[in-house]
C-alpha positions as CSV (number, residue, x, y, z in Angstrom):
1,X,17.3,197.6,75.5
2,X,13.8,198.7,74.3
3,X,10.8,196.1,75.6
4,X,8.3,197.5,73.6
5,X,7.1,199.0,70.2
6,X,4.1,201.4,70.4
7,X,2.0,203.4,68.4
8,X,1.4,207.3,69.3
9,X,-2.1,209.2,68.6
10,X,-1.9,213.2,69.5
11,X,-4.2,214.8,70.8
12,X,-4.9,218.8,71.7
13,X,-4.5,218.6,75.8
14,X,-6.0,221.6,78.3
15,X,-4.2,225.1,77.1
16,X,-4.9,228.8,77.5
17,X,-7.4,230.5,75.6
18,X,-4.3,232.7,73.6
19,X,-2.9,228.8,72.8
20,X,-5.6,228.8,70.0
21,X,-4.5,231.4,67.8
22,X,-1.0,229.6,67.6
23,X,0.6,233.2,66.8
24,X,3.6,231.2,66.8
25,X,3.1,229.9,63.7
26,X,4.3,231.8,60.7
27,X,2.0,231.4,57.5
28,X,2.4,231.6,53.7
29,X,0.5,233.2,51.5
30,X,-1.7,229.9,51.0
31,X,-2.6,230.3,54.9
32,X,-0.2,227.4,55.7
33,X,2.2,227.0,58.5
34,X,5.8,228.0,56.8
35,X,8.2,228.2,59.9
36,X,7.4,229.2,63.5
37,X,8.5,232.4,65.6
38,X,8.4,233.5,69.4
39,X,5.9,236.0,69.5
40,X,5.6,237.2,73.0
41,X,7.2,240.5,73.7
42,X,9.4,238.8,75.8
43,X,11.4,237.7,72.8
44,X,11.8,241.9,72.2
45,X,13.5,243.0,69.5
46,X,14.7,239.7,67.7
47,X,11.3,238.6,66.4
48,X,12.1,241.3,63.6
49,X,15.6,240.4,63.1
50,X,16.5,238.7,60.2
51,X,19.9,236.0,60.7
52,X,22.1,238.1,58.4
53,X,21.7,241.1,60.3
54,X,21.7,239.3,64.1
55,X,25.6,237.7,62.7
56,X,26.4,241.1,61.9
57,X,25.3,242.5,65.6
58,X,27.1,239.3,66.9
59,X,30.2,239.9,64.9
60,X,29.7,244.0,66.0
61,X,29.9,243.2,69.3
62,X,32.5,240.7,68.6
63,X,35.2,243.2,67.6
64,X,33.7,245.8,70.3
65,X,34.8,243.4,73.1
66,X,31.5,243.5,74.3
67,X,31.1,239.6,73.8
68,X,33.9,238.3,76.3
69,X,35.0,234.7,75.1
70,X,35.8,232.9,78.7
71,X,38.7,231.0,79.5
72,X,38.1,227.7,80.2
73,X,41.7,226.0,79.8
74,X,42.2,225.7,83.7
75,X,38.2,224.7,84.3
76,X,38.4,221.2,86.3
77,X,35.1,220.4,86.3
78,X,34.9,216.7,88.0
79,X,32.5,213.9,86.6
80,X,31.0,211.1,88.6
81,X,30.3,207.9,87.0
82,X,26.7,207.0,86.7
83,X,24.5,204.1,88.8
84,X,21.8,203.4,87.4
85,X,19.0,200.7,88.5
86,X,19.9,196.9,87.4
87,X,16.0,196.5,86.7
88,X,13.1,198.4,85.7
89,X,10.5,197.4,88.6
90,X,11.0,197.7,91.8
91,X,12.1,201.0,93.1
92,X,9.4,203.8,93.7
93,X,11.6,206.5,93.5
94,X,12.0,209.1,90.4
95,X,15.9,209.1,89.4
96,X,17.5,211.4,87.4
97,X,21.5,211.1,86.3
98,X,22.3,214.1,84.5
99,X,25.0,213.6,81.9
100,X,26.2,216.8,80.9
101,X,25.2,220.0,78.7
102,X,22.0,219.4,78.6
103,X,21.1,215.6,78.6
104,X,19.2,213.9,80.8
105,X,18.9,210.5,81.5
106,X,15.1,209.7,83.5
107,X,14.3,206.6,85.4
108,X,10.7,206.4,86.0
109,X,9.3,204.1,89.2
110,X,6.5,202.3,86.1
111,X,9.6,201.0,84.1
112,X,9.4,204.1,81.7
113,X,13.0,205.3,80.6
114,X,13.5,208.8,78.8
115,X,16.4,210.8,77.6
116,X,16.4,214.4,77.1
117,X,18.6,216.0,74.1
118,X,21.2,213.5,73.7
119,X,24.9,214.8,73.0
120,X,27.9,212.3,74.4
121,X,30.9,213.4,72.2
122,X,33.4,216.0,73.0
123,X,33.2,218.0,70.0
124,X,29.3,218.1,68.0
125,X,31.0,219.7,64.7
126,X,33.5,220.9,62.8
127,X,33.7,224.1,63.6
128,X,32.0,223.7,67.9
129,X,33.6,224.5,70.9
130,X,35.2,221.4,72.7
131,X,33.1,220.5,76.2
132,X,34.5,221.9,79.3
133,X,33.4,218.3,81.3
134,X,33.0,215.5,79.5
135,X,29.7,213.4,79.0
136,X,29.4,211.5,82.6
137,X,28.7,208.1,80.0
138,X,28.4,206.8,77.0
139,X,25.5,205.2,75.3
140,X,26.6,201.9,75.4
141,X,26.6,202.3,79.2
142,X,22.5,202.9,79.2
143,X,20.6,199.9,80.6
144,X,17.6,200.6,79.0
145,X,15.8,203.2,77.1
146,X,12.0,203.7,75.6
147,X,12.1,207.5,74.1
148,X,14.2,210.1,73.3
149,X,12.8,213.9,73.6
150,X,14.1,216.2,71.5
151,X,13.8,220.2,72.3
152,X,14.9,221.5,69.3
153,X,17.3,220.8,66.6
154,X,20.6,222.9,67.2
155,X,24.0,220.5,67.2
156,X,24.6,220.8,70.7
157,X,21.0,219.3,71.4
158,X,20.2,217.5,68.1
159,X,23.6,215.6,67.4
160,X,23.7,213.2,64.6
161,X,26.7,211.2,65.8
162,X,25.2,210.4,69.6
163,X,21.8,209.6,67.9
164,X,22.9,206.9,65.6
165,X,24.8,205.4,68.6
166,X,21.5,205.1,70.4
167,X,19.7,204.0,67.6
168,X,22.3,201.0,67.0
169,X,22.0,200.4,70.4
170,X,18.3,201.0,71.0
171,X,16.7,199.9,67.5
172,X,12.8,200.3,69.0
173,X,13.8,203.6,70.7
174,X,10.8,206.1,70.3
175,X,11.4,210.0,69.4
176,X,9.4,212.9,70.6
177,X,9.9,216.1,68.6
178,X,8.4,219.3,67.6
179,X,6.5,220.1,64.1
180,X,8.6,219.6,61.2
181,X,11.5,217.9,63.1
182,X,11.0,214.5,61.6
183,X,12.7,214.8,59.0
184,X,16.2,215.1,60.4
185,X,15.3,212.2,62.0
186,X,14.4,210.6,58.5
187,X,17.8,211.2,57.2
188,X,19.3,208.9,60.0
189,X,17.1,206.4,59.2
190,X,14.6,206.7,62.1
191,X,10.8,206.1,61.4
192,X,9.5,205.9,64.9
193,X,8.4,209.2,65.7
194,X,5.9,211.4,66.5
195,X,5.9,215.6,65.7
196,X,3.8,217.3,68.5
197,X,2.2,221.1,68.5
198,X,2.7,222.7,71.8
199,X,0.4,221.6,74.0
200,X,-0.6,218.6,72.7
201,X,-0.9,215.1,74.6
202,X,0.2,211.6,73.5
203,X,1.0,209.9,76.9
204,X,3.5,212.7,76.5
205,X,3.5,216.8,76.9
206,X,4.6,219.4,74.2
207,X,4.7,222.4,76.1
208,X,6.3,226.0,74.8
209,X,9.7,227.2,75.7
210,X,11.1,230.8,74.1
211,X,14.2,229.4,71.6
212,X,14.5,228.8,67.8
213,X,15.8,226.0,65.5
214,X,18.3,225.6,62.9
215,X,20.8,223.1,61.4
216,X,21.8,225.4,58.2
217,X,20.9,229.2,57.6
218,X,18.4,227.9,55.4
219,X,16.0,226.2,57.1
220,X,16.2,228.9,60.0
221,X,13.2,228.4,62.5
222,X,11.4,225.9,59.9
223,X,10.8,223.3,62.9
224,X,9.5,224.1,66.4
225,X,11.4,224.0,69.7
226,X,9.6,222.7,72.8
227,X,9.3,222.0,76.5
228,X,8.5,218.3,77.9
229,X,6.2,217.1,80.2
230,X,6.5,213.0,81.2
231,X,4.0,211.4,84.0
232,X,4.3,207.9,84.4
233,X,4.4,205.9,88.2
234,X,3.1,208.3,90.0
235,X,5.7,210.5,89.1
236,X,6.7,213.9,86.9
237,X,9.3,215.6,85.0
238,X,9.2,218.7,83.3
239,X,12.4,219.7,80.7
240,X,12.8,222.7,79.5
241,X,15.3,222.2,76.9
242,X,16.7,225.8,75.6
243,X,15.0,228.4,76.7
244,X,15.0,232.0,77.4
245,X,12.2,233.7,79.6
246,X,13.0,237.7,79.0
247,X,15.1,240.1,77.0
248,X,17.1,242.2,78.7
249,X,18.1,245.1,77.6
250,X,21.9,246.9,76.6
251,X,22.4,248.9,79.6
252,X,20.0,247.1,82.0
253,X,21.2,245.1,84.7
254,X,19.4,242.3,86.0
255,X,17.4,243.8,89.1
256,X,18.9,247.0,88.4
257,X,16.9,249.9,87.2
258,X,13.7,249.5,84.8
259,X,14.3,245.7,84.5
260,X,10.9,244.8,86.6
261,X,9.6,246.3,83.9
262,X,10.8,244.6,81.1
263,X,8.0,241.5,79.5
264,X,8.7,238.2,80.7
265,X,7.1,234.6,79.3
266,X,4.1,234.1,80.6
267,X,4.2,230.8,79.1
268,X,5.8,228.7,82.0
269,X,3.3,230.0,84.6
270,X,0.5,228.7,82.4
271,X,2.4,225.6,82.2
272,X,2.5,225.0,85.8
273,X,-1.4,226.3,85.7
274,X,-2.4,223.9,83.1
275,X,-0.1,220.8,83.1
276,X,1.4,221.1,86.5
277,X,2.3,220.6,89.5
278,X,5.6,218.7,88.4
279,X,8.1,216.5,91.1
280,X,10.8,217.7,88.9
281,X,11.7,220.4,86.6
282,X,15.0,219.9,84.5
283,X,15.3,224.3,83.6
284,X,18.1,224.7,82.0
285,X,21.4,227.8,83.0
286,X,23.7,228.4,79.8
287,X,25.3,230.5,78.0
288,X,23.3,233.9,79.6
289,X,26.0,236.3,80.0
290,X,25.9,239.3,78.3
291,X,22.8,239.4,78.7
292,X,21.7,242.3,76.2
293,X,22.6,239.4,73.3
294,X,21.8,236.0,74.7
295,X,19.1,236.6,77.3
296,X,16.5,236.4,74.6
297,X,16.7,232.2,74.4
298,X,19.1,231.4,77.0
299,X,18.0,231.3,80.8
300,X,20.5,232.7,83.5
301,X,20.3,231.3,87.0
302,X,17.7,234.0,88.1
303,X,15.5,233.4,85.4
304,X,15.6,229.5,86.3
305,X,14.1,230.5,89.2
306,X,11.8,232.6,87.8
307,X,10.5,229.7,86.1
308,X,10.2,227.7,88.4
């Protein structure tokens, strides 16, 4: 269960001097913040892409053969059932029990209990690929829980159907989101939450990451994506969510010829600079390969380390 209600106050935290211009904000013609974009060159040419014409490169590629669906039917991926503590006080250790895809359960030595992008069910639409390993639990199988971060709002990280299970289950359960989020959240009834700019503080850390957001192709990058950063007890945890942290190029191999030279993030070294050092970092390594079409916001093992 949740012990506690609380109120949140945000609060701009130390940053960069290039945070201040927040050129990833996109502005309307009254000078106010429409949608949001990834601006570094390490984004490359999909800053300028509009979604109709990225589904036709996708669907391009597609029937090219150039975007190899993997064969997963014989993948036995084996699950191990969760422990988690019986109390909240009175181990000094950080634990983490990662549940699958990209959720993330946090036990924190002060009590504190987090959960990272929540997504339990096999299948998170209609129309979604079926998971390869099943979640290691359920909701109902949590002990506790205090807050729920949310990275960005894409099914397979922002899932209606596990979310009103938690909130069922954890009616005082706090959410952490990016600008503009809340009001997917309002739609499930939730009222409990606080919208963060990227690096801002409220106990909390909104930090960048290099993504996008969208639950419809109307509302196409209308709500920020984010990084997390949580200290409580003595101890931290940085999650990245989604991210990607360079665009590589058709024809350039990773470490092969002229890739040193392609733009990388520069946003996760002045993460570590400003908000850092961290005990943990939760980077996530999904859905890279080919790179040339899904390196621009998905991370592949060497850019976790990069990261890092």
């Amino acid at each position: 269960m949740s012990v506690y209600d609380c109120t949140v106050t945000t609060q701009p935290g130390p940053a960069p001097d290039d945070a201040k211009a927040k050129t990833h904000h996109v502005k309307d013609k009254s000078g106010n913040t429409a949608g949001f974009v990834n601006a570094l060159p390490s984004f490359g040419r999909w800053k300028d892409i509009s979604l109709l014409r990225a589904g036709c490169i996708f669907f391009r590629y597609r029937l090219q053969g150039k975007l190899p669906v993997p064969d997963t039917s014989h993948a036995k991926i084996p699950t191990a059932p969760p422990s988690f503590l019986p109390q909240r006080a009175g181990h000094p250790s950080l634990r983490t029990t990662w549940i699958g895809h990209a959720t993330v359960f946090v036990e924190f030595p002060s009590g504190f209990r987090a959960l990272f992008d929540p997504v339990f069910e096999e299948k998170f639409g209609l129309m979604s690929p079926k998971r390869v390993a099943l979640s290691a639990c359920k909701p109902a199988d949590l002990p506790a829980l205090d807050a729920i971060f949310l990275s960005h709002n894409h099914p397979d990280h922002f899932s209606d159907a596990s979310l009103k299970e938690l909130i069922a289950r954890f009616p005082r359960v706090y959410f952490f989101v990016g600008l503009e989020t809340g009001r997917w959240l309002r739609e499930l009834g939730v009222s409990a939450a606080t919208e963060m700019e990227w690096w801002d503080d409220a106990y909390v850390l909104c930090l960048p990451s290099q993504h996008g957001t969208m639950r419809t192709p109307l509302d196409k990058d209308t709500a920020l994506w984010a990084s997390w950063g949580i200290k409580s007890g003595g101890k931290s945890v940085w999650f990245a969510g989604d991210t990607g942290y360079c665009t590589v190029l058709e024809g350039t191999d990773e470490l092969g010829l002229g890739f040193d030279a392609l733009p990388k993030n520069h946003h996760f070294k002045q993460i570590g600079e400003f908000r850092g050092p961290f005990d943990l970092g939760l980077i996530p390594i999904g859905a890279y390969h080919p790179r040339f079409m899904y390196s621009p916001v998905h991370a592949s093992p060497l850019d976790a380390v990069e990261i890092f």
